[in-house]
C-alpha positions in Angstrom: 0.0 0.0 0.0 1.4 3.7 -0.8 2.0 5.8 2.0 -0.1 8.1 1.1 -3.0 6.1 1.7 -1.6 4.8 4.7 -1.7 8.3 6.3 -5.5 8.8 4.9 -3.8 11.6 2.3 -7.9 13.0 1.1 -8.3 15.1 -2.5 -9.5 18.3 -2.0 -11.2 20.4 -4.4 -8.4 21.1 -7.0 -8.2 17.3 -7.1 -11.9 17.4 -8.1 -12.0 20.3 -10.2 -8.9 18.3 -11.8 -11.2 15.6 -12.7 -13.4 18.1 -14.5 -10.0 19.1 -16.8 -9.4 15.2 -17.2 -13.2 14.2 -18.9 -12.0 16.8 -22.0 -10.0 14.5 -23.1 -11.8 11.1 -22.1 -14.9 12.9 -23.9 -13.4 13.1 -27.1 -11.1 10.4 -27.6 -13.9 8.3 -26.4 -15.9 10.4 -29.2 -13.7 9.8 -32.0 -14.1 6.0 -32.1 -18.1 6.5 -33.3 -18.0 10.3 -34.6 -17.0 9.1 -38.5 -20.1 6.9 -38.5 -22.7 9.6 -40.7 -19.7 11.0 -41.7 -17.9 8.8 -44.2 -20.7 9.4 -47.4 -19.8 13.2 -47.2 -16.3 12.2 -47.1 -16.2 9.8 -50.0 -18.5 12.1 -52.0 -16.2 15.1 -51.6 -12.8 13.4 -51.8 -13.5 10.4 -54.4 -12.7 7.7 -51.4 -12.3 4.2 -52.8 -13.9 1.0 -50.7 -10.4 -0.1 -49.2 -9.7 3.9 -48.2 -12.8 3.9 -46.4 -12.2 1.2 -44.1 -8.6 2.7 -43.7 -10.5 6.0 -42.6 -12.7 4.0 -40.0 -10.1 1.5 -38.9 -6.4 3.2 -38.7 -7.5 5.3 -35.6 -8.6 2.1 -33.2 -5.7 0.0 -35.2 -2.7 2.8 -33.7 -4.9 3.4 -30.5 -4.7 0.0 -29.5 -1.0 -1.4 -30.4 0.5 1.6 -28.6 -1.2 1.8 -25.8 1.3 -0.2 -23.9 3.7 1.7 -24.8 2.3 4.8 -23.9 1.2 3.4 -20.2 5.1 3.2 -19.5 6.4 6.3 -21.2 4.2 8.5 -19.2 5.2 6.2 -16.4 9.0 7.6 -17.0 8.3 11.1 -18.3 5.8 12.0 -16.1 1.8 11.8 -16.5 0.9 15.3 -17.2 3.7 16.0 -19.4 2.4 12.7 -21.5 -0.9 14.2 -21.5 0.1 17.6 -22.6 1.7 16.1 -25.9 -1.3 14.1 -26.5 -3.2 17.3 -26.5 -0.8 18.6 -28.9 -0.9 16.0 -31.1 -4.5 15.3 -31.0 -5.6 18.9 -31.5 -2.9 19.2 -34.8 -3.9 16.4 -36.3 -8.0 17.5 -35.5 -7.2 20.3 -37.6 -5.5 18.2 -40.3 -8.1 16.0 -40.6 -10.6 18.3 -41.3 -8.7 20.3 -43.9 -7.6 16.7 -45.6 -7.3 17.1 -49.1 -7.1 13.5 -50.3 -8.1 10.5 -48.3 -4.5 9.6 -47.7 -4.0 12.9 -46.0 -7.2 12.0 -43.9 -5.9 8.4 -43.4 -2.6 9.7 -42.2 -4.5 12.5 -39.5 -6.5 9.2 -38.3 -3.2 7.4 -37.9 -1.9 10.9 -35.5 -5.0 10.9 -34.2 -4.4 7.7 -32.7 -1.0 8.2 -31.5 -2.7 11.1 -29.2 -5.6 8.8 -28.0 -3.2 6.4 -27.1 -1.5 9.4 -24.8 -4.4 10.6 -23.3 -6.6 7.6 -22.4 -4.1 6.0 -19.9 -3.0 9.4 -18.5 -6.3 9.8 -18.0 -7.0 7.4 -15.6 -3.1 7.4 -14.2 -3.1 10.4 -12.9 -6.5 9.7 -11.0 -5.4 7.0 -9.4 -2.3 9.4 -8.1 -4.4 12.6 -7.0 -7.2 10.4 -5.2 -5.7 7.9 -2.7 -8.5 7.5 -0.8 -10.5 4.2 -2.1 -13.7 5.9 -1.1 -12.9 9.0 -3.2 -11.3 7.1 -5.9 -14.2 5.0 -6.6 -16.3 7.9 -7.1 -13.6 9.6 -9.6 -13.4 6.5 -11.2 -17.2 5.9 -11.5 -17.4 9.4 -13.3 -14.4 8.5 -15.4 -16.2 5.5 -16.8 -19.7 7.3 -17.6 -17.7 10.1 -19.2 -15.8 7.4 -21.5 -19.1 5.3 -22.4 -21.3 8.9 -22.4 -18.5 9.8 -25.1 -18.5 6.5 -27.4 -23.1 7.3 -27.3 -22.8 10.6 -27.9 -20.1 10.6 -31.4 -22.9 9.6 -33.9 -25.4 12.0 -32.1 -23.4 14.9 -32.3 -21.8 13.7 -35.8 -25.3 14.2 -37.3 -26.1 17.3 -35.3 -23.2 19.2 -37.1 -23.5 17.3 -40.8 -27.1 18.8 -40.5 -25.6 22.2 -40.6 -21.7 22.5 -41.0 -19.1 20.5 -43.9 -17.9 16.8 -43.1 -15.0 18.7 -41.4 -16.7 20.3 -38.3 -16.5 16.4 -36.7 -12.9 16.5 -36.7 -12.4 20.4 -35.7 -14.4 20.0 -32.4 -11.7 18.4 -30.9 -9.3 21.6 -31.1 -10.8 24.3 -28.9 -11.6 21.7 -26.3 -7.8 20.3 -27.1 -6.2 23.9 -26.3 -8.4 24.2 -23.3 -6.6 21.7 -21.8 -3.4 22.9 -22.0 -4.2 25.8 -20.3 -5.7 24.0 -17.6 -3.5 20.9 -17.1 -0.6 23.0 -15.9 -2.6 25.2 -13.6 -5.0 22.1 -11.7 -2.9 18.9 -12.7 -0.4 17.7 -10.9 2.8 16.0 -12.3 3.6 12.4 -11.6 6.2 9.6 -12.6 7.4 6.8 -11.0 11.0 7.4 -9.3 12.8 4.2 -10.2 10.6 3.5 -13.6 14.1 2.7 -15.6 15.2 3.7 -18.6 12.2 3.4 -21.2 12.7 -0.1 -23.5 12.3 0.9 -27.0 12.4 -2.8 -28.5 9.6 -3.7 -26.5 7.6 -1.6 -27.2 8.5 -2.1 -31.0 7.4 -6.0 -30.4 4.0 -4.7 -27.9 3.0 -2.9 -31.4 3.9 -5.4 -33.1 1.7 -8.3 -31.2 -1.3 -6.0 -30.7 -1.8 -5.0 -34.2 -1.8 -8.2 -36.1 -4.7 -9.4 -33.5 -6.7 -7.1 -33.9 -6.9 -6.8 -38.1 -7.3 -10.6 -37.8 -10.1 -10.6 -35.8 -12.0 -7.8 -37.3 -11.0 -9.1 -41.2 -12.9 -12.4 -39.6 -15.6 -10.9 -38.4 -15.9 -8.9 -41.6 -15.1 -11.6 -44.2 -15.6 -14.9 -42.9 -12.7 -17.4 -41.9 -9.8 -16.5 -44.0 -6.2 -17.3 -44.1 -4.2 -14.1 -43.4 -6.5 -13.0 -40.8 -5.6 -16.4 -39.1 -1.8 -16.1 -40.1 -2.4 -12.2 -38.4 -3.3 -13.5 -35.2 -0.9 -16.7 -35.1 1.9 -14.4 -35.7 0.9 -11.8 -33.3 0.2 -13.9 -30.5 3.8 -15.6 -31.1 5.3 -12.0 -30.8 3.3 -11.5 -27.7 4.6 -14.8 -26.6 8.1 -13.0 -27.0 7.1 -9.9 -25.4 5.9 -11.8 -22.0 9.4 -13.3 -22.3 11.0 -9.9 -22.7 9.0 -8.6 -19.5 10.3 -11.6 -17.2 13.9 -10.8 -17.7 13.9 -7.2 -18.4 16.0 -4.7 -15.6 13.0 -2.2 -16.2 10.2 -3.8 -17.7 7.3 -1.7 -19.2 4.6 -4.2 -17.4 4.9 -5.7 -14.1 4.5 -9.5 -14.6 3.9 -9.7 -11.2 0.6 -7.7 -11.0 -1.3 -10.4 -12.5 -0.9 -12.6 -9.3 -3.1 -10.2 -7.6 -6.7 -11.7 -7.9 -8.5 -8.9 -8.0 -6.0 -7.2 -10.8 -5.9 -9.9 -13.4 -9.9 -11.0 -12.7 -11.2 -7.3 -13.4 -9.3 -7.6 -16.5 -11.0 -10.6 -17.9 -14.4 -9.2 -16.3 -13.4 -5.8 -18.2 -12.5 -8.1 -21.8 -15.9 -9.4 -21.5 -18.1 -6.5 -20.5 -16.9 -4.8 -23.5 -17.4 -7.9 -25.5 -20.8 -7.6 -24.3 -21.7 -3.8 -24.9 -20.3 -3.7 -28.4 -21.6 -6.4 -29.7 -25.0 -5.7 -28.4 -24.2 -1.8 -30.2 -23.5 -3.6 -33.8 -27.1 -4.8 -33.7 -29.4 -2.2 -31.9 -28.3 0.2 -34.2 -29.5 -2.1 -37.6 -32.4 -2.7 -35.8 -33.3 0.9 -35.4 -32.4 1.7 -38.9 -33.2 -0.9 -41.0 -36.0 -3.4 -39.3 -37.6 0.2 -37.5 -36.7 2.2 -40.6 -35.6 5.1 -38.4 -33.4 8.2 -40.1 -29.2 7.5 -38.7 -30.0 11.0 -36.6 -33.1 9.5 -35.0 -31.5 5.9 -34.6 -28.6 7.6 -33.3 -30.6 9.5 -30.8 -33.0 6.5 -29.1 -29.8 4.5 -29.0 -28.5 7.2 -26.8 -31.7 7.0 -24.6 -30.8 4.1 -22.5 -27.3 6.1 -21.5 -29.2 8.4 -20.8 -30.9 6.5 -17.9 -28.7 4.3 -16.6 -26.6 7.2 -15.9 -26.5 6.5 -11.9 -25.5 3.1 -12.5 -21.5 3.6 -11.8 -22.3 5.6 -8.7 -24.6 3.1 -7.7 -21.9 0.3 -7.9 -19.4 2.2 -5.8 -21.5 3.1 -3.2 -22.5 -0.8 -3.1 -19.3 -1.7 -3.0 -18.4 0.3 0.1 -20.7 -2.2 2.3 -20.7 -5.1 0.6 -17.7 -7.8 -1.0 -17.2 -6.1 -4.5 -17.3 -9.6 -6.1 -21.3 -9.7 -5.6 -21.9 -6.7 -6.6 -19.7 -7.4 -9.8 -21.9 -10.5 -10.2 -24.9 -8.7 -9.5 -24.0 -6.2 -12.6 -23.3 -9.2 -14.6 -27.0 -10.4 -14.1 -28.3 -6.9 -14.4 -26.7 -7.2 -17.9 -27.8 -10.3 -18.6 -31.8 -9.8 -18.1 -31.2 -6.8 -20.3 -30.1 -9.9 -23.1 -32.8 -12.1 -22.0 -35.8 -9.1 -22.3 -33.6 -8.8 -26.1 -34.6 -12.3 -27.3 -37.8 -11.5 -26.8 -37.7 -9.1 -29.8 -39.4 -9.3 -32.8 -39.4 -7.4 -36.2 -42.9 -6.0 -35.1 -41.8 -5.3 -31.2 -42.5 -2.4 -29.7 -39.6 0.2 -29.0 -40.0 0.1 -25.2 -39.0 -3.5 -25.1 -36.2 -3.0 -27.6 -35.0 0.3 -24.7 -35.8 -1.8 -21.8 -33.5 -4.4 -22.8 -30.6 -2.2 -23.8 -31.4 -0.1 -20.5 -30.9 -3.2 -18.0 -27.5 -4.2 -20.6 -26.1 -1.0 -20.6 -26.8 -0.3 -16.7 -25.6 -3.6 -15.9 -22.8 -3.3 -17.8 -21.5 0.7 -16.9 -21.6 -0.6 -13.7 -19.1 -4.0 -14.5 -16.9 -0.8 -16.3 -16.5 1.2 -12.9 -15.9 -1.7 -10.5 -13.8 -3.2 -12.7 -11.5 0.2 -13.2 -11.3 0.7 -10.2 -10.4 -2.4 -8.7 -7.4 -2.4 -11.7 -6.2 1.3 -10.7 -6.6 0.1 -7.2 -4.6 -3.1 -7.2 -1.3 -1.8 -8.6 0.8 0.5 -7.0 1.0 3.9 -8.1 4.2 3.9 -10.0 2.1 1.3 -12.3 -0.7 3.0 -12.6 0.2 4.0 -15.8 0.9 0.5 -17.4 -1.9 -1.0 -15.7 -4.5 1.5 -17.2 -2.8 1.2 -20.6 -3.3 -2.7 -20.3 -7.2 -2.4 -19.5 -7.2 0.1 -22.2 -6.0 -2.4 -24.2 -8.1 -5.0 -23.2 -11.2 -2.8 -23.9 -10.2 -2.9 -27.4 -9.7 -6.7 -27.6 -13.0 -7.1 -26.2 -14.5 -4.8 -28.4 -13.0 -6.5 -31.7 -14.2 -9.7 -30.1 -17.9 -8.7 -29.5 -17.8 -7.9 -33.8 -16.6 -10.9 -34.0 -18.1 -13.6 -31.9 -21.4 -12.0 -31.7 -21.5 -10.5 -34.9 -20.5 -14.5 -36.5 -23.2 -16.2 -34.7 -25.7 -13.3 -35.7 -24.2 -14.0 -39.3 -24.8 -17.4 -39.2 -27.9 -17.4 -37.3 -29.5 -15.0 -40.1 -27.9 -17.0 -43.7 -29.8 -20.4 -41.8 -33.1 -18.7 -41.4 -33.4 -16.2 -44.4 -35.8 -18.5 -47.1 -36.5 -16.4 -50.3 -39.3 -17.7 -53.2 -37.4 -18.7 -56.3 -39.3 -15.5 -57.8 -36.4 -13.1 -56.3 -33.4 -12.7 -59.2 -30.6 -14.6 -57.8 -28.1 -11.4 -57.6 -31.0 -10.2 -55.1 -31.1 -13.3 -53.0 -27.1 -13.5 -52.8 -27.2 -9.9 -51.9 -30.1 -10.2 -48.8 -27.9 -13.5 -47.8 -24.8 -11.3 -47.3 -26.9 -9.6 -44.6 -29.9 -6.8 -44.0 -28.0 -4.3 -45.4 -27.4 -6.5 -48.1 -30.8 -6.9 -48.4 -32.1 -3.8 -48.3 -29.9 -2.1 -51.2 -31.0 -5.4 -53.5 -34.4 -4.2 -52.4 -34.3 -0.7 -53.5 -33.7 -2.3 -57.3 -36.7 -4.5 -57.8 -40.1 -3.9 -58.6 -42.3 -3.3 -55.4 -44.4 -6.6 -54.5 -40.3 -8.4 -54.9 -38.9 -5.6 -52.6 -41.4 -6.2 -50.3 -41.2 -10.3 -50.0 -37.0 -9.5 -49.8 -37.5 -6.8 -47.1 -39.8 -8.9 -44.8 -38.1 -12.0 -45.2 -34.5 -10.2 -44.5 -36.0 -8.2 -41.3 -37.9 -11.7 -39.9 -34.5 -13.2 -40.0 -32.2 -10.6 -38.5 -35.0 -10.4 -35.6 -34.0 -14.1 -35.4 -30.6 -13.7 -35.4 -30.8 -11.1 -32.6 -32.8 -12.9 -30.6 -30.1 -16.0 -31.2 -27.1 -13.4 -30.3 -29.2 -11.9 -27.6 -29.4 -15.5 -26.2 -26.2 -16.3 -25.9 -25.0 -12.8 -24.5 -27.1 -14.2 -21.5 -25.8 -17.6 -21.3 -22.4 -15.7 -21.6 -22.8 -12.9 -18.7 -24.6 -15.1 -16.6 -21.7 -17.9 -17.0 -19.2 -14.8 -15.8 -21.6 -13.4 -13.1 -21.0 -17.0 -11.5 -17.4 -17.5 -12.3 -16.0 -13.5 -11.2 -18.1 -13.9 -8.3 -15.9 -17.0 -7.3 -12.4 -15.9 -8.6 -12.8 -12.4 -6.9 -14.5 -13.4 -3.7 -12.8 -12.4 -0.8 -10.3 -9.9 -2.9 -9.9 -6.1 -2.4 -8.2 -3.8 -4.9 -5.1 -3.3 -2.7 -1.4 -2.4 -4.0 1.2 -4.7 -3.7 4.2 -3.3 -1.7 6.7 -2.0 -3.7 10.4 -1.8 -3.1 10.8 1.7 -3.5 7.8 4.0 -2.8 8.2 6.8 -4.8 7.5 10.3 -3.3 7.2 11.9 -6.6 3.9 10.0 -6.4 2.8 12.1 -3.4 1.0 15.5 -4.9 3.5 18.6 -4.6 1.6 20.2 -1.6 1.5 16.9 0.5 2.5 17.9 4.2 6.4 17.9 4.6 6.1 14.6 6.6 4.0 12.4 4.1 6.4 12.9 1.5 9.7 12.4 4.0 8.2 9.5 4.6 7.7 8.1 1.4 11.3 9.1 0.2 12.5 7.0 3.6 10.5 4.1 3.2 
């Protein structure tokens, strides 16, 4: 345990107005993973994008985000937080503005890439420096709490606010948002942040994080390629390869002087369990997302602006949900509570398979309400048990690693839920041997499939493809929905049993590092800390 939570060290209010400054960034990197989503027609239509640029455009930012996100954990570790957090800033607000003004998509392809680079900066500093300004678990779990609805509040609101300003503004506007909020905060970060780095961090090692890049990347375009194209052999080669060079970068870490993770945190329980509960939440919530929003669209028929806004509605209520889960988790084993959030989440699945293609909206908002209440609260307990159960010279590196496991989890909702919703809808979809057979392979391919294949054949055929396409996806939700319960109710058991009995608590460390200790810590805290 630090020593500054052994002397009961409390944030004030600069630490809280601090957290304020910290949700600008969290808010729109957080944004920028859904904000291109009504955005990419005006693009293509005013720079001539091709099919392959277009998924280059969506996919660069999360492919950069996630491979260096490792390495970003453990160079702010070294150079200190809010330094890190300043030249994400930077970075992110320059390359805002580039992307806006691109000229050619492979000037907007290579502002995505930069744009990436400064998420990666800013989402683990993030988080870092919370865990350094509030010591007390009481206090930290409700900065933490608010962290986490900021992040998921940002990832709901991109598409809203991406239509609000394509309503009224050029495709650009979604990009330039970023920079006034962006220069904001480096005015504030000096003045209300503090500045932390770990005292005996080492020198930084350049070659691992050349082979974390290297092992993170090639997973993740496997998976998604699979979930997009079907079982294929360079996606599979992708992932074999990078899982071998993540072999080699565990090997790296066990005999490193200064390793950029800690091998030794995942022996802690509660560190390496909230990971895995973490992995699957956002399994859970993204797949769940690639579904209610076709559903909306193209079973509901609403507008992307008005699909974009009921999806937001659920958010919207389960808003109290992370608070909720800390302040349960003050009286009671967090390992319940987890478990109860787990159910929670998985009666919002169950109420899903009860969906039809004539349902009524309430059901469809019920069920995502319960999923995503269930689920923000999985998100907070699980953050901060992860923050909490490292020391906070690691804080950095652990943060990046959940980060990084958000990702993985999200590229495997696509692609496990999105495959079993694939399969579920090719096995049910039965067209009349009236329907041209370029139209039936088209409506096989999916419901968007079927609805473009639609929109070319006379009206009685459009309307047989159309109801027979939304009848099946309403079956393969209900099928996905399904085994998203079996799925979260399987974890609600097992996290309830692994993490029983745990509490987020720190390691000792050899060397407690005073620089961890906020600059205006008494005299005596931080003597202390330099002599223990």
């Amino acid at each position: 345990m630090s020593t500054s939570e052994l002397t009961g060290h409390r944030a004030g209010r600069k630490e809280w107005i601090a957290l304020g400054v910290l949700a600008l960034p969290l808010l729109l990197v957080s944004m920028d993973v859904s904000v291109l989503y009504f955005a990419v027609p005006y693009i293509s239509a005013d720079l001539g994008v091709s099919a392959t640029q277009q998924l280059w455009i969506f996919d660069i930012y999360g492919f950069v985000l996630a491979g260096l996100l490792i390495t970003m954990g453990s160079l702010g570790d070294r150079i200190g937080r809010r330094r890190l957090l300043i030249f994400g800033a930077i970075a992110f607000g320059a390359a805002s503005v580039a992307a806006a003004y691109a000229q050619s998509p492979e000037q907007l392809i290579a502002a995505r890439a930069v744009l990436g680079i400064g998420g990666a900066t800013l989402m683990p500093s993030t988080l870092a420096l919370i865990r350094n300004m509030f010591h007390d678990p009481i206090q930290r779990g409700k900065a933490i709490a608010f962290w986490s609805a900021v992040m998921l509040g940002g990832i709901s609101l991109g598409p809203v606010l991406s239509g609000v300003l394509l309503e009224h503004f050029w495709w650009g506007s979604v990009f330039l948002i970023n920079t006034p909020a962006m220069l904001l905060l480096l005015v504030l970060a000096p003045l209300l942040l503090p500045e932390f780095k770990a005292a005996v961090a080492g020198r930084f090692d350049l070659f691992s994080s050349v082979l974390s890049l290297a092992a993170v990347l090639p997973v993740i375009w496997g998976i998604k390629e699979l979930a997009a194209n079907g079982v294929e052999g360079l996606p599979i080669v992708a992932i074999v390869v990078g899982l071998l060079i993540g072999y080699v970068f565990l090997r790296r870490q066990r005999t490193a002087d200064h390793p950029m993770i800690e091998l030794a945190m995942f022996r802690n329980r509660a560190f390496s369990g909230a990971l895995a509960a973490n992995t699957i939440g956002t399994l859970a919530l993204v797949g769940n997302a690639v579904f209610m929003t076709q559903y909306l669209q193209l079973v509901l028929g609403m507008g992307p602006l008005k699909a974009a806004l009921w999806s937001l509605a659920p958010s919207v209520v389960v808003g109290g949900a992370a608070p909720l889960g800390a302040a349960l988790a003050r009286k009671i084993d967090r390992a319940y509570v987890l478990g109860l959030a787990f159910l929670v989440a998985a009666s919002g699945f169950a109420v899903l398979t009860q969906m039809h293609v004539d349902g009524h909206l309430i059901v469809l908002l019920g069920g995502a309400g319960l999923l995503a209440g269930g689920l923000v609260m999985v998100m907070s307990l699980v953050t901060e048990a992860i923050v909490g159960s490292v020391a906070p010279e690691r804080a950095g590196s652990a943060s990046a690693l959940m980060e990084t496991c958000s990702e993985f989890g999200g590229a495997l909702g696509i692609a496990i839920l999105g495959s079993i919703g694939t399969a579920a809808y090719r096995h049910d979809l039965t067209l009349p041997s009236s329907i041209p057979a370029s139209a039936a392979n088209a409506a096989h391919e999916g419901l968007a499939g079927a609805t473009a294949a639609a929109s070319q054949l006379p009206a009685n055929l459009a309307t047989t493809v159309l109801d027979a396409a939304r009848h099946s996806f309403s079956h393969s939700m209900n099928v996905t929905a399904l085994v998203g319960t079996i799925l979260l109710t399987a974890t609600a058991v097992t996290i309830t049993l692994v993490l029983r009995g745990t509490t987020p608590t720190p390691n000792p460390t050899p060397v407690a590092a005073a620089a961890d200790l906020p600059e205006e810590a008494a005299p005596l805290e931080r003597t202390t800390a330099a002599l223990n």
